[in-house]
C-alpha positions, 0 to 999 in steps of 0.5 A: 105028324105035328110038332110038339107045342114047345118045339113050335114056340121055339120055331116061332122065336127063331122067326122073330129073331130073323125078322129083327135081324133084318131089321123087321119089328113082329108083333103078335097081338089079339086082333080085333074082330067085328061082325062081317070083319076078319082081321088077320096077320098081316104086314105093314110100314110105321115111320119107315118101320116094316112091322108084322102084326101077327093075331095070336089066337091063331094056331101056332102053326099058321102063325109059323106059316104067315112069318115064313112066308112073310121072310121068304118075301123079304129075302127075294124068295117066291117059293117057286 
């Protein structure tokens, strides 16, 4: 069953705060759409800054998935 919405939000700000603490700037933005372009959430470098640009008409739930998985990367994880 899925998580009620604001436990999902609450799920997402932790995210954000670990990504900070590994000193990882998110940004959930509206992305930008055009005919026969599909921008997603993705990830990125800035002045020797990782960002996270994640799309915020995304379900929430994608959105705590793209993070995580994003995190995981960072940490040496391979989700094997």
């Amino acid at each position: 069953m899925a998580q009620p919405k604001n436990k999902q939000e609450a799920r997402l700000q932790e995210l954000i705060l670990s990504a900070k603490r590994m000193n990882i700037q998110v940004r959930t933005e509206k992305l930008l759409r055009e005919a026969g372009y599909r921008a997603q959430s993705g990830c990125c470098r800035v002045r020797g800054q990782e960002l996270i640009l994640i799309d915020r008409d995304a379900r929430i739930s994608d959105q705590i998935e793209f993070l995580t998985g994003e995190l995981a990367e960072r940490q040496g994880g391979d989700g094997a």
